[in-house]
One Martini backbone bead per residue (centre of mass of N, CA, C, O) as a GRO file, in nm:
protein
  472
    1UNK     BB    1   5.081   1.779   7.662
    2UNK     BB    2   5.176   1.896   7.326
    3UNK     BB    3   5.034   1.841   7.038
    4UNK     BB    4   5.078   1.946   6.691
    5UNK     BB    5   5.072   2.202   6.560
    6UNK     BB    6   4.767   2.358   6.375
    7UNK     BB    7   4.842   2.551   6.076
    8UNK     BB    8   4.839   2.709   5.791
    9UNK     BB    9   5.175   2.711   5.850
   10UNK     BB   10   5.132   2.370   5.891
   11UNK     BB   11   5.220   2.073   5.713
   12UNK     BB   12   5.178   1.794   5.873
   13UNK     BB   13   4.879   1.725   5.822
   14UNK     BB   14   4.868   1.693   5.556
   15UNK     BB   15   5.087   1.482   5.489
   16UNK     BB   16   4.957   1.268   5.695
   17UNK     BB   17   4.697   1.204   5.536
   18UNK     BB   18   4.826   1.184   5.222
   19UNK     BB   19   4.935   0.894   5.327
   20UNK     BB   20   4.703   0.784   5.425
   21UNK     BB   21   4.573   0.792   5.239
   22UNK     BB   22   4.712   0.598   5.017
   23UNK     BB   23   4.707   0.380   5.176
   24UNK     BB   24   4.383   0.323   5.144
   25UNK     BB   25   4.394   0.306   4.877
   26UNK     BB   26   4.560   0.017   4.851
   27UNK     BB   27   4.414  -0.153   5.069
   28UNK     BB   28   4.201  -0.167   4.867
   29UNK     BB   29   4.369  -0.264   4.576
   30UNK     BB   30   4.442  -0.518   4.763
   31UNK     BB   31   4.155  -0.632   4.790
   32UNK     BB   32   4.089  -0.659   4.513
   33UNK     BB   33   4.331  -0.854   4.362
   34UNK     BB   34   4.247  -1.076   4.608
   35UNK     BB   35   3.932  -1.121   4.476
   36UNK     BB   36   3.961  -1.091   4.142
   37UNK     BB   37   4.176  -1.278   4.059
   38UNK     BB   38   4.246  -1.548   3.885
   39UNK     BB   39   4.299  -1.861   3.906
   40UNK     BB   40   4.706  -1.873   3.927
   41UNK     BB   41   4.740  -1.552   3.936
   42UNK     BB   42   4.949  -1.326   4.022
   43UNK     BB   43   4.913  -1.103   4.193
   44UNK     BB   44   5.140  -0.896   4.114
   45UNK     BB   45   5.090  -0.867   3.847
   46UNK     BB   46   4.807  -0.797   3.889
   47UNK     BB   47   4.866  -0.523   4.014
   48UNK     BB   48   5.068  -0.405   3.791
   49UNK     BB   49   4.861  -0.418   3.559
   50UNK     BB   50   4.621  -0.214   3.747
   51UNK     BB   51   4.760   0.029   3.870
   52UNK     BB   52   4.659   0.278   3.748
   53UNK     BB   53   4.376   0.264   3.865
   54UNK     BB   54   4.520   0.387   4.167
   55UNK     BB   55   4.685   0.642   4.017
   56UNK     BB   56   4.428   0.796   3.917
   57UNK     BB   57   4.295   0.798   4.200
   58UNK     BB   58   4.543   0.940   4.374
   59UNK     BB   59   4.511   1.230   4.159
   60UNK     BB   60   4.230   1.315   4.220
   61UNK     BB   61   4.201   1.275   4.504
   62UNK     BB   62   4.426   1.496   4.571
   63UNK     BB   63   4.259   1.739   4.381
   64UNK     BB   64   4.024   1.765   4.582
   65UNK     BB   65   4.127   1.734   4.870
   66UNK     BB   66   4.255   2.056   4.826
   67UNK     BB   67   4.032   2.198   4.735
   68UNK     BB   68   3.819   2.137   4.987
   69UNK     BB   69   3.988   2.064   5.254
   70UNK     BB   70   4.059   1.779   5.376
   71UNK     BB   71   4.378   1.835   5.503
   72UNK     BB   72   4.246   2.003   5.711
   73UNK     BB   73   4.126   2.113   6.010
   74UNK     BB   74   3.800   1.993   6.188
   75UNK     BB   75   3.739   2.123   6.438
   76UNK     BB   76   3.433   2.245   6.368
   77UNK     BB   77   3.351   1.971   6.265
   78UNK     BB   78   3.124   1.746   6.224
   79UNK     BB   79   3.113   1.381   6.156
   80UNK     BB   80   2.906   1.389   5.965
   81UNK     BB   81   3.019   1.621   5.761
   82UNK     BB   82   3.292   1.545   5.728
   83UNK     BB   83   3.187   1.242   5.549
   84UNK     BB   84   3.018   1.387   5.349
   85UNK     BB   85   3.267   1.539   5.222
   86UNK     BB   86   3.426   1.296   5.151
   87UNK     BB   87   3.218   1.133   4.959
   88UNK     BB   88   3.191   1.339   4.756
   89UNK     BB   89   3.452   1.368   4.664
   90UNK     BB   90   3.516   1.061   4.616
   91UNK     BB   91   3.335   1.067   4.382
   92UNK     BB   92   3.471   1.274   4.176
   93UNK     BB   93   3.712   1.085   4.169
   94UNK     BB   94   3.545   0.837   4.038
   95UNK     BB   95   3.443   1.003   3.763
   96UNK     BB   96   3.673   1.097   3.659
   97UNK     BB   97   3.889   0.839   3.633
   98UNK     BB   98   3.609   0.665   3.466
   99UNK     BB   99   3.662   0.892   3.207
  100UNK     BB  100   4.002   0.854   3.172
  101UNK     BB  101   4.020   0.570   3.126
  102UNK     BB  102   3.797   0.486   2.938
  103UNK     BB  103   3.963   0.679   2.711
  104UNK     BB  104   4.242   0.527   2.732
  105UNK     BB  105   4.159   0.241   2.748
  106UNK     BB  106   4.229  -0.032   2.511
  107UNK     BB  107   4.102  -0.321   2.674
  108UNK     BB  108   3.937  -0.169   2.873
  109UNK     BB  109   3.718  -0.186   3.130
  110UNK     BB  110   3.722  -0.327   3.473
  111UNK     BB  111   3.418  -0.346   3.613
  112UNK     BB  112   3.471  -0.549   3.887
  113UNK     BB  113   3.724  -0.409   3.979
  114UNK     BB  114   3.617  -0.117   4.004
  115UNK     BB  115   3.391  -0.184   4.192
  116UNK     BB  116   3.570  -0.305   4.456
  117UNK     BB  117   3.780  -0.076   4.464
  118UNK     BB  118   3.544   0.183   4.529
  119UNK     BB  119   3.413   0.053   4.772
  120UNK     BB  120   3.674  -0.012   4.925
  121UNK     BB  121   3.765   0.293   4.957
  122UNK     BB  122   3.491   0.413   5.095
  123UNK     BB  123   3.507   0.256   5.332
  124UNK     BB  124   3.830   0.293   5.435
  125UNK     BB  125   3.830   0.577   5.431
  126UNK     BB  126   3.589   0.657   5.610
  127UNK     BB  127   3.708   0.432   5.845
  128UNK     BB  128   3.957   0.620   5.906
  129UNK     BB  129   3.882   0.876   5.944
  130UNK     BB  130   3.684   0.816   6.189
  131UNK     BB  131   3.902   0.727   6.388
  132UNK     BB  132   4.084   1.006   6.354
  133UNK     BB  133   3.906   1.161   6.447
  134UNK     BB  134   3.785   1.055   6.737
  135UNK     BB  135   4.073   1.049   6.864
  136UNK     BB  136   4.110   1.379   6.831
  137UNK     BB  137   3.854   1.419   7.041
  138UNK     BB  138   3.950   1.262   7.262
  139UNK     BB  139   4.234   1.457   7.315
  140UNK     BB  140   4.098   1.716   7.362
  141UNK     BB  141   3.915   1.666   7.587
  142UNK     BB  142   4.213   1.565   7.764
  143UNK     BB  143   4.403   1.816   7.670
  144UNK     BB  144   4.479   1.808   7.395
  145UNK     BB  145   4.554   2.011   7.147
  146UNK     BB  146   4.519   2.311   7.153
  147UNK     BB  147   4.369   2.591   7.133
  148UNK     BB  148   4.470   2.940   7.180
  149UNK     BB  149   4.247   3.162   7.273
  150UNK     BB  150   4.114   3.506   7.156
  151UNK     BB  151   3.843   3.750   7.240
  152UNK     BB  152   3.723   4.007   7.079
  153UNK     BB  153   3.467   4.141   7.232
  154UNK     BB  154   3.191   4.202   7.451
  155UNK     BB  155   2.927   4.024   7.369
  156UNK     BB  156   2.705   3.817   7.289
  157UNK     BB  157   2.830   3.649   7.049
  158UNK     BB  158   3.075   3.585   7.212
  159UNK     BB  159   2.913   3.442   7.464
  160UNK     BB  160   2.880   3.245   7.264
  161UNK     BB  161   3.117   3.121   7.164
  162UNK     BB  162   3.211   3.102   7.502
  163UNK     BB  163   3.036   2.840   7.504
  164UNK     BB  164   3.083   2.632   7.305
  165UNK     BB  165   3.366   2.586   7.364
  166UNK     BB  166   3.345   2.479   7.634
  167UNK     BB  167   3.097   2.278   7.553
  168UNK     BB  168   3.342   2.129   7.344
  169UNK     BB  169   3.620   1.987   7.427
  170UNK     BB  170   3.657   1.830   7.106
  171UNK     BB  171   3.773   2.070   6.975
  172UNK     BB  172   4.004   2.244   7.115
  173UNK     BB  173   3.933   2.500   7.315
  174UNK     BB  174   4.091   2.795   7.454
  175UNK     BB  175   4.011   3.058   7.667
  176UNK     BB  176   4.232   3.282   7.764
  177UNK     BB  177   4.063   3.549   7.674
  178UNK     BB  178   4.024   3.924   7.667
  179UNK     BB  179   3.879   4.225   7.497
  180UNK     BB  180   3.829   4.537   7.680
  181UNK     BB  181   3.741   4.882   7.654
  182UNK     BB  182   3.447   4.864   7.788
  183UNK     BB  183   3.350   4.827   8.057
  184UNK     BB  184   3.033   4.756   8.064
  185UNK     BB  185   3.140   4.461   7.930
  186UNK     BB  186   3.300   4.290   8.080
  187UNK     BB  187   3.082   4.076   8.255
  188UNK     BB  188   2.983   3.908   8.004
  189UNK     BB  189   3.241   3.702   8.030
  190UNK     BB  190   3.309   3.672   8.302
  191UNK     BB  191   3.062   3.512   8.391
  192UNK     BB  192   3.220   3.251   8.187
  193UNK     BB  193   3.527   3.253   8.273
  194UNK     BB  194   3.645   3.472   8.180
  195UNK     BB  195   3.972   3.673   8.089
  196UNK     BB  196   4.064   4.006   8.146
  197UNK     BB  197   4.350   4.148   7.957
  198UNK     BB  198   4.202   4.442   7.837
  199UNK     BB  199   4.275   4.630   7.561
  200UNK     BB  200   4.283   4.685   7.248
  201UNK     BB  201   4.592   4.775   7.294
  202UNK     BB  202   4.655   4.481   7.399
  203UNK     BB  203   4.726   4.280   7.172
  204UNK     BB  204   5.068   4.274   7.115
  205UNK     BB  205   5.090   4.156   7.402
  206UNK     BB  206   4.947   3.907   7.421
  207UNK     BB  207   5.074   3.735   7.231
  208UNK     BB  208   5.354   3.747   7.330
  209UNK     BB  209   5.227   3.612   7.648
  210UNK     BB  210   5.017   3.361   7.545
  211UNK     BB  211   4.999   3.223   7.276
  212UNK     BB  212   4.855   3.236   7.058
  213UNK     BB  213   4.662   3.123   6.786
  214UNK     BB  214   4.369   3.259   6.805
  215UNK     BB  215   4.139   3.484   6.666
  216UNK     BB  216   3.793   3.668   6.766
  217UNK     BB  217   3.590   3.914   6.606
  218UNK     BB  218   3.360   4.079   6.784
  219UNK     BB  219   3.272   4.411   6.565
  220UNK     BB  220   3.176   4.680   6.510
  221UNK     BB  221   3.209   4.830   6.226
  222UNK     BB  222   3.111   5.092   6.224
  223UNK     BB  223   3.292   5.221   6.511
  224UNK     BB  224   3.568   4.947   6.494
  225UNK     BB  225   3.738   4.985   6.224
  226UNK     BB  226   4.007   5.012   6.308
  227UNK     BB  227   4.054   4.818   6.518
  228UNK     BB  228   3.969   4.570   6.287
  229UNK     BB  229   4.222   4.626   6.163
  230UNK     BB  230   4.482   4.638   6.368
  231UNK     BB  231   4.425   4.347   6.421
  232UNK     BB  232   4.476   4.234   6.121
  233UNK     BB  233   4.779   4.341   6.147
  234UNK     BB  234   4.878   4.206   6.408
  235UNK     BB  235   4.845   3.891   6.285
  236UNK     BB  236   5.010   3.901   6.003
  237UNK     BB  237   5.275   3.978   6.178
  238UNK     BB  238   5.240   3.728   6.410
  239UNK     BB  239   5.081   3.446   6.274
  240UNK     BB  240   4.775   3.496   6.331
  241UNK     BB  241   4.465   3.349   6.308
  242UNK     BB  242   4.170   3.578   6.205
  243UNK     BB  243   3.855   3.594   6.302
  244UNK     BB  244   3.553   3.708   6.157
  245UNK     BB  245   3.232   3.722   6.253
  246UNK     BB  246   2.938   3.679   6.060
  247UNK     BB  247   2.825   3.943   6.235
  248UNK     BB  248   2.761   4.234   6.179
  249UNK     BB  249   2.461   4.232   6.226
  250UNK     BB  250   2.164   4.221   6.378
  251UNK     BB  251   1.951   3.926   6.309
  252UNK     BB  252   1.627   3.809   6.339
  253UNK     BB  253   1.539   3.609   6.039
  254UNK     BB  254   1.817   3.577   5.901
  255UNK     BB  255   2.037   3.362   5.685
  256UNK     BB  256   2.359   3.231   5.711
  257UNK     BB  257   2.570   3.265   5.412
  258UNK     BB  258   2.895   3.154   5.299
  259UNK     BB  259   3.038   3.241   5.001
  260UNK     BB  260   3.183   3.246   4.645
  261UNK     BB  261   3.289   3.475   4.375
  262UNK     BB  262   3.518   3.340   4.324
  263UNK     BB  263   3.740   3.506   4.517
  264UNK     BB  264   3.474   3.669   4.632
  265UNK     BB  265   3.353   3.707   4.922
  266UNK     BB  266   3.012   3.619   5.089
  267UNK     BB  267   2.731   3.736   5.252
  268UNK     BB  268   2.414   3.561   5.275
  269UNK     BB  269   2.120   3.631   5.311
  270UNK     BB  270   1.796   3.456   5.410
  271UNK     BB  271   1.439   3.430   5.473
  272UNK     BB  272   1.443   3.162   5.328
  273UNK     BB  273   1.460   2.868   5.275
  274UNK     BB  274   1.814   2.624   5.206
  275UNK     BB  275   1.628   2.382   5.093
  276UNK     BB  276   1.670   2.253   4.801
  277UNK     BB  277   1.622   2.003   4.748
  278UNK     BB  278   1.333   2.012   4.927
  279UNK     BB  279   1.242   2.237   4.689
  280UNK     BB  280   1.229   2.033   4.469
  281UNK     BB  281   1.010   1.850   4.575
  282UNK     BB  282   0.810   2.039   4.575
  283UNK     BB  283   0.806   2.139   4.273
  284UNK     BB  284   0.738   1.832   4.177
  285UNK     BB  285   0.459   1.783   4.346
  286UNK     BB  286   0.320   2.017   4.213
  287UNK     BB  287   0.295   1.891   3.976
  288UNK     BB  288   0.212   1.587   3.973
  289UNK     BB  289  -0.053   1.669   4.108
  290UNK     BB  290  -0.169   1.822   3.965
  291UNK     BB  291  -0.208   1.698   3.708
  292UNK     BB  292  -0.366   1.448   3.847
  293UNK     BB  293  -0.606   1.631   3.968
  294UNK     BB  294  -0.720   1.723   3.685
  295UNK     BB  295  -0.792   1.483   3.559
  296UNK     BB  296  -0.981   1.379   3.756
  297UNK     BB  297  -1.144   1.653   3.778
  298UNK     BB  298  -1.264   1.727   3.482
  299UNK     BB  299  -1.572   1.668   3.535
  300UNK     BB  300  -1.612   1.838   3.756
  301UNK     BB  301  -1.530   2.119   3.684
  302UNK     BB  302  -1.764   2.111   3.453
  303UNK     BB  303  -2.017   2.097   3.631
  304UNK     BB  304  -1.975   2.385   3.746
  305UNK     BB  305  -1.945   2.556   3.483
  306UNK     BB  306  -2.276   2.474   3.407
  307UNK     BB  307  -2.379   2.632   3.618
  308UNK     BB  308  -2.286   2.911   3.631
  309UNK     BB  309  -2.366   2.972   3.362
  310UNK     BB  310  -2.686   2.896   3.440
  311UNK     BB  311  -2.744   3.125   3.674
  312UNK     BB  312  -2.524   3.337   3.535
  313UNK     BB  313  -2.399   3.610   3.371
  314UNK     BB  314  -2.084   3.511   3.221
  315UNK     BB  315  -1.815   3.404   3.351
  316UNK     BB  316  -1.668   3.101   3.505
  317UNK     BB  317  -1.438   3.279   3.567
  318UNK     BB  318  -1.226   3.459   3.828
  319UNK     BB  319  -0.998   3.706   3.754
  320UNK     BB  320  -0.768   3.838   3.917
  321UNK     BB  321  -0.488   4.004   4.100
  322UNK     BB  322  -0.192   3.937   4.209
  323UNK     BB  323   0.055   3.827   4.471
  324UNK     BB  324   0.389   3.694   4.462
  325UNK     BB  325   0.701   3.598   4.449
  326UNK     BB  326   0.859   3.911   4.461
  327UNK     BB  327   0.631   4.088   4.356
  328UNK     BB  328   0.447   3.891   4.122
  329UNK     BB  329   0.248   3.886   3.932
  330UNK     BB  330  -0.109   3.750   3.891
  331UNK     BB  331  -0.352   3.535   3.773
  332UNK     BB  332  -0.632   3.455   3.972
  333UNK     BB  333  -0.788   3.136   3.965
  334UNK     BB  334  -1.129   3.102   3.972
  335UNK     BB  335  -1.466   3.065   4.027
  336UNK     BB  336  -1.749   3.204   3.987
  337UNK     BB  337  -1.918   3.338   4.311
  338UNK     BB  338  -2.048   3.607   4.147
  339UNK     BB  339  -2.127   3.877   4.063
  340UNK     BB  340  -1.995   4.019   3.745
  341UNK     BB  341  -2.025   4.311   3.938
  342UNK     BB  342  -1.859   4.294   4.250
  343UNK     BB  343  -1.612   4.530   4.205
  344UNK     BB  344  -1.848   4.763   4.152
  345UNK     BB  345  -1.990   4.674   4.463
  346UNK     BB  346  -1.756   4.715   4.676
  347UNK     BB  347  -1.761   5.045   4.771
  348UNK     BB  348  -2.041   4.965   4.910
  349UNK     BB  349  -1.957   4.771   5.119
  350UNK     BB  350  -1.690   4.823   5.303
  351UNK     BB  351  -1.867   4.887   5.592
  352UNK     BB  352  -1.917   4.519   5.621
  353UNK     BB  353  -1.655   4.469   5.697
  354UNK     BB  354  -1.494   4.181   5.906
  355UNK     BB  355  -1.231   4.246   5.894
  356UNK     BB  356  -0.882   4.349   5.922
  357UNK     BB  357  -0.709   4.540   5.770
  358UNK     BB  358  -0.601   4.435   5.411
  359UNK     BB  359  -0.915   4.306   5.430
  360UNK     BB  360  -1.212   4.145   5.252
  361UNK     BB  361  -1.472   4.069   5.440
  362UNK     BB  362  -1.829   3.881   5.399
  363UNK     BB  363  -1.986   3.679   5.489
  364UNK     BB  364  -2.283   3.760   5.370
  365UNK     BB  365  -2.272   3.813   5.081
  366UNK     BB  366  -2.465   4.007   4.818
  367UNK     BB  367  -2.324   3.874   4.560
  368UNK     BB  368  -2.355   3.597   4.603
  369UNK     BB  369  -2.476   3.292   4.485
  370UNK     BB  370  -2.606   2.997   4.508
  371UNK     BB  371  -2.357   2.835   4.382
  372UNK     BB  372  -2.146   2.990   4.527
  373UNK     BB  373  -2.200   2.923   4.828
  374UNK     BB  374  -2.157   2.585   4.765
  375UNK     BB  375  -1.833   2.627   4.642
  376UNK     BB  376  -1.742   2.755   4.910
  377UNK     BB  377  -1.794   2.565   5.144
  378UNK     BB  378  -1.582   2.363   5.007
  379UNK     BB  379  -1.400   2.514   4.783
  380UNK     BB  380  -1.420   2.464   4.482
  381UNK     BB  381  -1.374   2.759   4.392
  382UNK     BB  382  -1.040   2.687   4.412
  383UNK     BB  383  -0.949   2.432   4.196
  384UNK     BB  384  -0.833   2.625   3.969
  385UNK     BB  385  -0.537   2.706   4.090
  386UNK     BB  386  -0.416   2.462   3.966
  387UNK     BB  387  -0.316   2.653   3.732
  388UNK     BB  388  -0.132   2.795   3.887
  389UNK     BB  389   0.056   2.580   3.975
  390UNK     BB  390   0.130   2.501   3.677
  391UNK     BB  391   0.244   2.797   3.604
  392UNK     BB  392   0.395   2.862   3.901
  393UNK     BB  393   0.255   3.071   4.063
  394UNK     BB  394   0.203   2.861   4.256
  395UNK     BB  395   0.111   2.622   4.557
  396UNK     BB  396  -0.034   2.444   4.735
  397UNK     BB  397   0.168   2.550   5.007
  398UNK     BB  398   0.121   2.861   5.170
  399UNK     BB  399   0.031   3.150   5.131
  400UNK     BB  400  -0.168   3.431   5.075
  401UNK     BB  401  -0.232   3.582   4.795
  402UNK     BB  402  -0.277   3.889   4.753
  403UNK     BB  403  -0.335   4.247   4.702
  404UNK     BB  404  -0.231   4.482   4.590
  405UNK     BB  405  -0.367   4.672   4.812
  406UNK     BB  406  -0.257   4.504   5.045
  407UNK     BB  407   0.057   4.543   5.009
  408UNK     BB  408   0.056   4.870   5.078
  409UNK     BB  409  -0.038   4.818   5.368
  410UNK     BB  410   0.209   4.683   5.438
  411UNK     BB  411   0.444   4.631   5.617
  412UNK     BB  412   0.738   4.503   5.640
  413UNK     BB  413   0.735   4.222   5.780
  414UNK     BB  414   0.469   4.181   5.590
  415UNK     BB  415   0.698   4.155   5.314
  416UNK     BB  416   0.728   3.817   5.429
  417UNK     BB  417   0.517   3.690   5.231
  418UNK     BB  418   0.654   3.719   4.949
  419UNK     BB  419   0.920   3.485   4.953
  420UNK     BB  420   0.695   3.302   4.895
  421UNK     BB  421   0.487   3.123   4.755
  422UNK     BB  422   0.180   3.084   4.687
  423UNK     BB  423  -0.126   2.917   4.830
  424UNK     BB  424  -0.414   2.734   4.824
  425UNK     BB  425  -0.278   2.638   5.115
  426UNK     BB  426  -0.260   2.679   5.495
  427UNK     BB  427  -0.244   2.746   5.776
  428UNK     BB  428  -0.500   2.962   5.783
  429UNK     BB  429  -0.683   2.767   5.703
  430UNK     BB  430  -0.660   2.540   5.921
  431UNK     BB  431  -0.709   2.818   6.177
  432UNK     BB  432  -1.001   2.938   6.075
  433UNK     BB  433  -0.989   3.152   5.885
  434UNK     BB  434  -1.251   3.392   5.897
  435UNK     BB  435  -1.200   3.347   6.237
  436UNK     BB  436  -0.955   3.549   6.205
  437UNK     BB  437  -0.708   3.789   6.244
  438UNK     BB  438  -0.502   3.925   6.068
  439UNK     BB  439  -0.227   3.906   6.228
  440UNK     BB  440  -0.253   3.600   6.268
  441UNK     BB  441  -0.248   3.525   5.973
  442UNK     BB  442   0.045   3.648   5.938
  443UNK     BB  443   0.158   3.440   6.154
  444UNK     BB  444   0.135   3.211   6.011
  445UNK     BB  445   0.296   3.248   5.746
  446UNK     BB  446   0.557   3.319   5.927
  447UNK     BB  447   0.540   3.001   6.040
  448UNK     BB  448   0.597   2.855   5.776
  449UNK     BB  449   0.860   2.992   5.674
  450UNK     BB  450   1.056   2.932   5.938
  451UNK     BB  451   0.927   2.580   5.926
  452UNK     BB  452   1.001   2.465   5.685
  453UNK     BB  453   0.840   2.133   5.555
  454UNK     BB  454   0.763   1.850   5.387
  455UNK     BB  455   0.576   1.770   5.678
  456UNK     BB  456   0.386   2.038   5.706
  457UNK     BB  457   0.226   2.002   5.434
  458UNK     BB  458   0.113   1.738   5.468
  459UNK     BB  459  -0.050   1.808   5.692
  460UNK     BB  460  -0.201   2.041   5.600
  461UNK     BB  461  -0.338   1.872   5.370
  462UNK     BB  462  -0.512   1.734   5.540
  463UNK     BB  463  -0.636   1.931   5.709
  464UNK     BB  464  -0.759   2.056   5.396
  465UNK     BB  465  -0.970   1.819   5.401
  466UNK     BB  466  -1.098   1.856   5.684
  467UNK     BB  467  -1.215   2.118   5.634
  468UNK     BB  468  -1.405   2.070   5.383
  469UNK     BB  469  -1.576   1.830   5.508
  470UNK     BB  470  -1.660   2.068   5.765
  471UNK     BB  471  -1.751   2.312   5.601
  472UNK     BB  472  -1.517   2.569   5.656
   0.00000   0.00000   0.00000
């Protein structure tokens, strides 16, 4: 048995949602009424009364749903993505609802009953949605519905791709075979119980002999750009849905992410976390407690400026100049632990250096002070920082910010230790900080960029209490 099918030129599917969403929301309309009408109210009357308000949400709710695609097929869409995707329509649709009536409505917004209808619609949506997700979900895995998939392409991608569907039976998909004229290539799909139906220019006899219903095309553009042309105009000439897998070039780092400006797609790379919620939180989190951190130490800090003041002449601060997120210079603000004069006697030390890389360090460094000593040992010269936190140059936790000098001779890989805020305190800090050498420095950077939450700088943050504790 098989039920009908759903492509973008069947409208079977959407009709049926949209009628099924119209049902849930009178159903939700008609619990509203009976709910809250007042005792001896004929309901009909009350219902007929308030009814507007249920024509103007089943208006706006279905401008949302066809914008956002809510009432096409969901085979690839996760459980709960697709209910959050729902949810946040459903609230869009009751905010402008509520905007449209406030402005017309001359006898005022009945509150309570607005308030119980759209609670009771967002409950009502939402849980027959999961329903009828769930059950087309439960006939797919039972071998009904499928969409007959061809894949055009042999390589690991596609062999990703066909690990998925097979794994995934709730999706419903099958696939029929696939296409690959490259014989050394054969193997990668066959290996997963794929059958080998040709080479690519088997493309229109495989179509109308196998009933595909999607194409997959995962081909490099630069070798086999007229193929994946030719593949693209057989399927809009046979009314076949074309999938071009939107990995154009294999990449180590980049996270992908397809987007649109106007009506122009593109596909987005980027190298760091692109948990924007997230990343709001934490650059909110850096200025609360940066600005109550200067507060509670600002008598602390007064005195440590006035023993460096007095143990030696010069300034209280010391201004480096830093490189910061996406190579933004900036002033990095410590206490000045060393000699007023200590930059223009590096080039006497060089040879003195105890890192590796394009890094600078002395343990025992003859131009600290006494004062400067015992505020390395704890960090305390670290803790003007704050002021460049505050200032957004930095945040708490980060990479370590470079010297422009160190930065010409970065490698390619670690030139991406700049795409992110640099921190006063990071991996590096609590994994032995001036105990490491260079590489593993780097590499702790990039494995903070790579794995970054919330939960890991909190993380951080107390390890670097404990680094200091213990005098590290």
């Amino acid at each position: 048995m098989v039920l009908p099918r759903i492509t973008r030129d069947n409208h079977t599917q959407a009709l049926l949602l949209a009628f099924l969403d119209a049902a849930y929301l009178l159903s939700a309309y008609l619990f509203a009424v009976a709910l809250i009408r007042p005792t001896g109210t004929s309901g009909l009357d009350y219902a007929v009364t308030h009814s507007g308000y249920y024509v103007i949400l089943v208006v706006f709710w279905f401008c949302e749903a066809m914008d956002r695609g809510l009432w096409e097929s969901a085979r690839t869409e996760e459980v709960g993505t697709y209910l959050f995707a729902m949810l946040r329509a459903l609230v869009g649709a009751m905010v402008v609802s509520v905007f449209i009536m406030a402005f017309f409505a001359t006898p005022g917004l009945q509150h309570r009953f607005l308030a119980v209808f759209y609670l009771a619609a967002i409950v009502f949506v939402l849980l027959f949605r999961f329903v009828v997700q769930i059950t087309v979900m439960v006939l797919r895995a039972g071998g009904y519905n499928h969409q007959r998939v061809l894949v055009v392409g042999a390589n690991e991608r596609t062999a990703r791709l066909v690990e998925i569907m097979k794994g995934r039976p709730f999706h419903g998909y099958l696939v029929v075979g696939f296409l690959e004229s490259d014989a050394d290539r054969i193997h990668i799909l066959e290996s997963l119980g794929a059958r080998h139906l040709g080479g690519f220019e088997a493309l229109h006899s495989v179509l109308d002999d196998k009933q595909i219903d999607e194409v997959y095309v995962s081909l490099p553009v630069r070798t086999h750009y007229e193929t994946i042309r030719r593949v693209k105009n057989v399927c809009a000439t046979d009314n076949v849905l074309a999938h071009l897998i939107a990995d154009p070039v294999p990449l180590r780092i980049a996270r992908r992410q397809l987007r649109h400006l106007g009506d122009v797609p593109l596909l987005s790379l980027s190298a760091v976390p692109e948990a924007q919620a997230a990343l709001f939180v934490k650059h909110t989190l850096d200025f609360v407690l940066t600005a109550g951190l200067l507060v509670m130490l600002s008598p602390f800090l007064a005195l440590f400026a006035l023993l460096i003041k007095l143990e030696s002449p010069g300034p209280v601060f010391f201004l480096q100049e830093r490189v910061g997120c996406n190579k933004r210079r900036f002033k990095m603000i410590k206490f000045r632990s060393m000699r007023a004069d200590a930059e223009e006697m590096r080039s006497e030390l060089e040879e003195l250096n105890e890192q590796d890389g394009p890094v600078f360090k002395i343990r025992n460094d003859p131009r600290v002070t006494k004062v400067g000593h015992f505020i390395r040992k704890y960090s305390i010269d670290e803790l003007p920082q704050l002021f460049n936190v505050l200032m957004g140059h930095m945040s708490l936790v980060g990479p370590r910010p470079p010297l422009p000098s160190e930065v010409e001779r970065y490698t390619w890989n670690q030139r991406r230790r700049l795409s992110v805020k640099p921190g006063m305190t990071g991996l590096w800090q609590v994994s032995g900080r001036n105990s490491i050498d260079f590489e593993r420095w780097v590499e702790l950077d990039l494995q903070y960029i790579d794995t970054w939450s919330l939960w890991q700088d909190f993380r951080i943050l107390l390890r670097t209490f404990g680094a200091v504790k213990d005098g590290c």
